[in-house]
N, C-alpha and C positions, 0 to 999 in steps of 0.2 A: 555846187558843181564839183566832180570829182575828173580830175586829170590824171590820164593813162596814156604812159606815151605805147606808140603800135609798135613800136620791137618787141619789148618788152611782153606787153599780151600774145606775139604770135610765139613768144619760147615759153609763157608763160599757159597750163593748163592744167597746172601741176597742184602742189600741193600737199605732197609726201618721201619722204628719202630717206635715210639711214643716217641716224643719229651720227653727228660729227665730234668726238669726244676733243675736249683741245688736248695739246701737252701733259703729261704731267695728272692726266684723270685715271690711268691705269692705275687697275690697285697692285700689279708687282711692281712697278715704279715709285709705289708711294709707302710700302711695308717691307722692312728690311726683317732678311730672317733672325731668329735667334733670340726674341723675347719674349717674357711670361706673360700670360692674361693677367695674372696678380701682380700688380704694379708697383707694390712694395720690394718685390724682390729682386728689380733690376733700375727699379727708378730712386730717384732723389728729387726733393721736393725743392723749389729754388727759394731759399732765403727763410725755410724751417726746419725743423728738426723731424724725422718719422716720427708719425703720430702713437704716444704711448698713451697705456691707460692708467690709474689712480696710482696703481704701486710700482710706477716707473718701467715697467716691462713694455714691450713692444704690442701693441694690439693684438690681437688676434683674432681671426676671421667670426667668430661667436660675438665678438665686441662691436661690432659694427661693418661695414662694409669696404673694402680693400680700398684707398685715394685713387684712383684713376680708374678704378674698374668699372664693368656694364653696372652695377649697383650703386657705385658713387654717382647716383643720376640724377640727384631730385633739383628741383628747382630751387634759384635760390634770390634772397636780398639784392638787392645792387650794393657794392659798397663804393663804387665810383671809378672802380680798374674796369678800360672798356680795351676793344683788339678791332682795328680796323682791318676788311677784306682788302689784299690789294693784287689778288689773283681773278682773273677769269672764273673760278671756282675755287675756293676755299673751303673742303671738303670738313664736314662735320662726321667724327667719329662715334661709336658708341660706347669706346674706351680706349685708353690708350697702351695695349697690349699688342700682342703679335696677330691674334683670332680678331682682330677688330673689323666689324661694318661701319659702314654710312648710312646717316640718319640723312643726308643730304647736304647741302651747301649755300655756301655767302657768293655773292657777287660783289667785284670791286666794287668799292665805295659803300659797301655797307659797314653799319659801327655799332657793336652789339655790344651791352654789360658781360663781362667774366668776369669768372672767381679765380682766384691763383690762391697760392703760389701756383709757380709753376713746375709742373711735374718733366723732369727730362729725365729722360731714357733712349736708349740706339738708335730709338724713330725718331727724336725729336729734340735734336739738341737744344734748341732754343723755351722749349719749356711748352709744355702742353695745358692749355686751359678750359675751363669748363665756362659753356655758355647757356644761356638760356632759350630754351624750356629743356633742354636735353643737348649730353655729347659736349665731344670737348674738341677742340682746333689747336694747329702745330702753329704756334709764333714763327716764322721764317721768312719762304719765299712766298705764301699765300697770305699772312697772318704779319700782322704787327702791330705794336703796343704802342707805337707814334703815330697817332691820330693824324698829324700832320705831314704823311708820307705823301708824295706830290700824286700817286698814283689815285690815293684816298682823297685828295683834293680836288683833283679833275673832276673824279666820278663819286660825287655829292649829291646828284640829283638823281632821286631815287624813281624806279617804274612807280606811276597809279595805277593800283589795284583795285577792282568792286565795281567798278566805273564802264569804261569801254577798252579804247588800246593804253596799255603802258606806258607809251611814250610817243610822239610825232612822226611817223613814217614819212619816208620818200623813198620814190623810185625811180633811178637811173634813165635820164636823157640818152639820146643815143649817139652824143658826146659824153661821155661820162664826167664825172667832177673828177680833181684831182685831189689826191688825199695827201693835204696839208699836216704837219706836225708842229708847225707854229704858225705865228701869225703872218702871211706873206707882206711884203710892204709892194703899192699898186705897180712900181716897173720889175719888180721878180711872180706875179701876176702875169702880166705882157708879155715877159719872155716864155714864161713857163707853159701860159694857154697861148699866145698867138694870135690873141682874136679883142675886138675892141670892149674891151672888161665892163668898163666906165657905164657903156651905153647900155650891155647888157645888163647890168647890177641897176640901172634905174629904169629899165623898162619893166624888170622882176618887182622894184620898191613901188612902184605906179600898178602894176596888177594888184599886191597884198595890198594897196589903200583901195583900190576900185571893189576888188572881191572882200574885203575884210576875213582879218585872220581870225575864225572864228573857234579856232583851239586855243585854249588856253593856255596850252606850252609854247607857242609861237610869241615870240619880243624881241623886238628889235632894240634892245640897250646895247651898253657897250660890253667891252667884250669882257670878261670874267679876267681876274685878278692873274690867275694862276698862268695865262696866257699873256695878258695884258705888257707886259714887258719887257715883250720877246722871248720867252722862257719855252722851249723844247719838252714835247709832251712823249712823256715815256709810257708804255705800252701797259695793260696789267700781266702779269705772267697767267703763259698759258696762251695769249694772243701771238699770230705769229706777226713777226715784225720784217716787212719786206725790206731790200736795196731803197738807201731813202737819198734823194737826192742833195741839194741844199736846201730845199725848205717843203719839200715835199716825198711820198715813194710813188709818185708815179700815178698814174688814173684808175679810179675802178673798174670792174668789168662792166658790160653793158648790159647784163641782166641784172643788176644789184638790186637787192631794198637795203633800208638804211633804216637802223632805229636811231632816232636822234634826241638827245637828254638837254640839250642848250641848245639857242638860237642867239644871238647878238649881232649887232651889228660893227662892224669895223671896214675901215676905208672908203666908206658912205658903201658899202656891201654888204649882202644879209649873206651869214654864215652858220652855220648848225654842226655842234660836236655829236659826234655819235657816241653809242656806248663802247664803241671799241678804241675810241680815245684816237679818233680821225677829226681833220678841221674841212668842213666842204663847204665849197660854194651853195649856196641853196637856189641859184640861178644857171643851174646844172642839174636840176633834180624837178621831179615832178613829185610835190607835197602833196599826201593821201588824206580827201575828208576820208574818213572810218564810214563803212556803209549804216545809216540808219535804222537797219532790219534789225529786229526782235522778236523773238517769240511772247508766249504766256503763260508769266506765274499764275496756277491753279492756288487758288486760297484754300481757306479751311469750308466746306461745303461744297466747294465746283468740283467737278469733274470732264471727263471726256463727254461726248464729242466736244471740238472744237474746230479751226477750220480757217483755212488763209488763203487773201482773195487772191486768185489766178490771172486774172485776166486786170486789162488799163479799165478806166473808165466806167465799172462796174455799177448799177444804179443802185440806190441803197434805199428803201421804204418806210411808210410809218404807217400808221392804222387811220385811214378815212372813215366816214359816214359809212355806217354797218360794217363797220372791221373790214372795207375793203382795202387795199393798198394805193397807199399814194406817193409820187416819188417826192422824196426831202433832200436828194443829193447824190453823191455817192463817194464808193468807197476808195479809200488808196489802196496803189497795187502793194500785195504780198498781207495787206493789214489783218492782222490776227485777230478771231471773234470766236468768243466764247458762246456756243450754242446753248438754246434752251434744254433740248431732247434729241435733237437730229429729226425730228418727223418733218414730212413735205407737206406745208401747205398749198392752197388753191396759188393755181401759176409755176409749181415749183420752186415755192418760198423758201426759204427757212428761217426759224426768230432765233434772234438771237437773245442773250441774256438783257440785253438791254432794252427789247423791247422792239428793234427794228428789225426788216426783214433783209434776205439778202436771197438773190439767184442760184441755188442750187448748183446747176452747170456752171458757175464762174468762181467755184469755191474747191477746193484742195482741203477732202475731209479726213482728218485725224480721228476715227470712231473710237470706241468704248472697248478695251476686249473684252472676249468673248471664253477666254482661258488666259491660264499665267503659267510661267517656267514656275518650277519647283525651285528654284532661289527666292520666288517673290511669298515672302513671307517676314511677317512681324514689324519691325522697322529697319528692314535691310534694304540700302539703295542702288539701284542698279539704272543703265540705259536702255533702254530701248530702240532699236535704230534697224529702218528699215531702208533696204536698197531701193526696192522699187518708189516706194512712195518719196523718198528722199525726206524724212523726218526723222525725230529724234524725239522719246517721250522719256524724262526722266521722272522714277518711280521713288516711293516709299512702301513694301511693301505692292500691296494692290493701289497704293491710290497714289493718282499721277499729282506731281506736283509743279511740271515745267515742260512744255510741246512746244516746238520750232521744227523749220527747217533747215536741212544741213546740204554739201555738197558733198558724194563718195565717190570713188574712183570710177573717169569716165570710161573703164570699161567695166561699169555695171556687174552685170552676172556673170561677168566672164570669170575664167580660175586667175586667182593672182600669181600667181608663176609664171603664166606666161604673158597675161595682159595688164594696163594698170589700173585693176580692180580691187574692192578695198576688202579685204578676208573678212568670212563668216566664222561665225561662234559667236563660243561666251568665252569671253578672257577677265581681267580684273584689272584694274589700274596699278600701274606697279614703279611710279613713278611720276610726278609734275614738275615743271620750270616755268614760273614766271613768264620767261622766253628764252628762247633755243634758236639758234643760229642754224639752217638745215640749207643742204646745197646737194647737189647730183650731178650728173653727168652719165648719162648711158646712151645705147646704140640706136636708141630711137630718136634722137638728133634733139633731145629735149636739155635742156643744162637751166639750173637756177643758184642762185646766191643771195639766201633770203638771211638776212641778220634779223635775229631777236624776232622770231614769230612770236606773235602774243601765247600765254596763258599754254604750253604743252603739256598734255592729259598723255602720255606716251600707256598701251593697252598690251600689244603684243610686236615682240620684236622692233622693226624703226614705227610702227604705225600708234596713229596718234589723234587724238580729238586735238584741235588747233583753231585760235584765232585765225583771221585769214583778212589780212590789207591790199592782197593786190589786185581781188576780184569781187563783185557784187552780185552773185550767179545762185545765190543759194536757193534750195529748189532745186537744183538740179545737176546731175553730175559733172563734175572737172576736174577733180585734185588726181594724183599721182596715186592714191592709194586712203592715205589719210582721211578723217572725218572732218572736213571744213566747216568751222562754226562763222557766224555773223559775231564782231566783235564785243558786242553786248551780250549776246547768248554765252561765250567763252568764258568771259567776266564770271557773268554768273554760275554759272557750272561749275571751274575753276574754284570758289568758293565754296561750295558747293559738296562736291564731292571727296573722300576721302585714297589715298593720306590726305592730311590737312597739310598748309604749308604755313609755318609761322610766319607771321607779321614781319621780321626785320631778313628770313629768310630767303635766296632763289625759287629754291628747290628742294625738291622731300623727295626720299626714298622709302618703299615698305612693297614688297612684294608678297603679303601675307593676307594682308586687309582691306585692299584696296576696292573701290566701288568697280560692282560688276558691271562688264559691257558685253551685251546680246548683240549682235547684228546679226539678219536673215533676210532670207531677200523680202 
């Protein structure tokens, strides 16, 4: 069963907005003038000497590669010096000079091996180090070498990857929960909501035993260390941090989602930290199952057609006495089937790989093309994604390797400028995050406040291939603009396509190489 409260769906049909950068992401805010790409000639290394060669002279660019430059890149050993993120984003550089890019970034609570010393220079007083696979981070306000920064404590528990969503969504009651920063005690509860706690918190504990909590980020233990003694949970930088009361800053809005990395129980109450290092009621919130919908990995030998059942109740066949059809059952709605050929048998069959037949009319066909853009060539990956049909075929080359259905902007073929329609072309992917926090507000009386949407494939300007928690509509258009994936199909993709995002990383930048996106109506 999936719980949707009705506020929430009539603001929600969205699905795309303009990238919300926190604090502290602008890159003139984060590169001070006045320093050289060659690192030697304004930097000092912490706790060695510049690096010379055999007969005591100073290196020289022929001897090897400048210490903090785009060159000094390569991967390296662990020797056991690790830098926890304790920023919102903790921006990974490609050197640590004045001309420096971002290879992308940490999110609090991530804790990655570097190599030091550390390099400081005018950007970076605290000493700049080099992490793995690439790029180096500023030890300061984002970066620190105390693994056991309270900020780095809180946010331990990392998103799953490969899988489905990240982490456990919820979305905002039309009381909203109040966002706690410690633990409330049950009569600053009382005071604070107003309303009889006790009853509410066990008719919530009586639902999750009757429905069973069947995420595996959902526990009801006590409550984490870090909180557990009354201790005041500080913000990561880069989060803004609202007017906080005495044990609270007040309610969230009432369009909220909510990514949540813990669950525990405390005061016989189920409670849920989010990743923005908020403590909520979880008897305030409506917990998102993730929708079940998937698409189909194409193996080695399948191809297109393929084809996803349209209609409820659809009857599903087998082969009777003289190959006539006989019904065996039938099919789930949206379930993906791998066609034999596409030909129509007698009745208006169709077989499918497996052997069974299926009704023609009750089937949503993904066909075979018939031509390919001039990018599809060799083993170059790009998507494929059509307005009208509301699908997505991701290529190799000519051969498909992945078909689902997506949601695009429900104004369709309209122009995006003036309606919320999801733009055409070919763009390239030019950036991913794990998750992205996406919120709007414009004149079409629409507003949203989505934390941590799963898996962002960001393509051209705010628009973006996206996980999607608050709706189960794919197939058919809703979002704001964006391309809405089923949380399993994002997973995969996300993986999938290029930049790649390393293992311990948020997010990856490269605006050079990134997997092409076609959409056409």
């Amino acid at each position: 069963m999936m719980w949707w409260p009705v506020l929430f769906l009539a603001l929600l049909g969205l699905g795309c907005a303009k990238r919300s950068e926190p604090p502290g992401a602008t890159r003139s805010a984060s590169l001070p003038h006045g320093r050289s790409t060659n690192a030697l000639s304004t930097a000092r290394i912490l706790g060695a000497p510049a690096p010379r060669n055999s007969a005591g002279a100073l290196r020289s660019p022929s001897e090897g590669p400048a210490v903090g430059s785009a060159d000094d890149n390569l991967p390296f050993t662990p020797t056991g010096t690790r830098v926890a993120s304790v920023a919102w984003r903790t921006w990974i550089y490609t050197d640590t000079g004045k001309q420096r890019t971002r290879y992308g970034y940490l999110r609090a609570g991530a804790v990655v091996d570097a190599r030091g010393p550390g390099i400081v220079n005018d950007g970076c007083d605290g000493g700049w180090y080099r992490v793995n696979p690439r790029g180096f981070v500023c030890i300061g306000l984002g970066a620190s070498l105390k693994l056991d920064d309270p900020v780095a404590l809180a946010s331990v528990n990392r998103p799953i990857r490969g899988q489905s969503a990240p982490y456990l969504y919820a979305l905002s009651n039309e009381t909203p929960p109040l966002l706690y920063f410690k633990l409330p005690s049950k009569a600053q509860m009382n005071e604070s909501e107003g309303y009889d706690v006790s009853g509410r918190a066990a008719n919530f504990r009586e639902r999750m035993r009757a429905t069973g909590a069947r995420s595996p980020l959902v526990s009801l233990e006590g409550p984490p260390d870090f909180l557990a003694q009354g201790q005041k949970l500080d913000k990561p930088y880069g989060v803004k941090s609202p007017l906080r009361y005495l044990v609270h800053a007040g309610p969230a809005s009432v369009d909220s989602g909510f990514a949540i990395a813990k669950t525990f129980l405390w005061q016989e109450r189920a409670f849920g930290l989010t990743t923005e290092l908020d403590v909520i009621a979880l008897d305030r919130v409506k917990l998102v199952e993730p929708s079940e919908f998937h698409g189909l990995e194409l193996l080695t030998g399948e191809a297109l057609p393929v084809a996803f059942v349209k209609d409820r109740q659809v009857p599903e066949y087998g082969s009777g006495p003289q190959g006539m059809p006989v019904g065996i059952g039938s099919f789930a709605f949206r379930q993906g089937l791998k066609l034999r050929d596409g030909k129509r048998r007698t009745g208006g069959l169709l077989e499918t790989r497996d052997g069974v037949f299926a009704p023609e009319a009750s089937l949503r066909i993904l066909p075979a093309r018939d031509s390919y853009p001039s990018f599809a060539t060799g083993d170059r990956k790009w998507l494929d994604i059509s307005i009208r049909q509301q699908t997505l075929v991701a290529y190799v080359g000519m051969r498909p390797v992945y078909a689902t259905l997506v949601s695009t902007g429900r104004g369709g073929m309209g122009d995006p400028e003036k309606v919320l329609a999801t733009v055409r072309g070919t763009f390239m992917i030019y950036q991913k995050e794990v998750s992205s926090t996406m919120d709007g507000d414009d004149d079409r009386s629409d507003s949203f406040n989505l934390r941590d949407v799963p898996f962002v494939q960001y393509f051209h300007k705010g628009y973006a291939l996206h996980g999607t928690y608050w709706h189960d509509d794919f197939g058919k258009v809703r979002s704001h603009g964006c391309v809405n994936l089923a949380p399993i199909d994002a997973a995969w993709l996300f993986e999938w396509t290029d930049p790649s995002v390393p293992s311990d990383w948020h997010g990856a930048v490269n605006k050079d190489r990134g997997t092409v996106v076609y959409i056409h109506a």
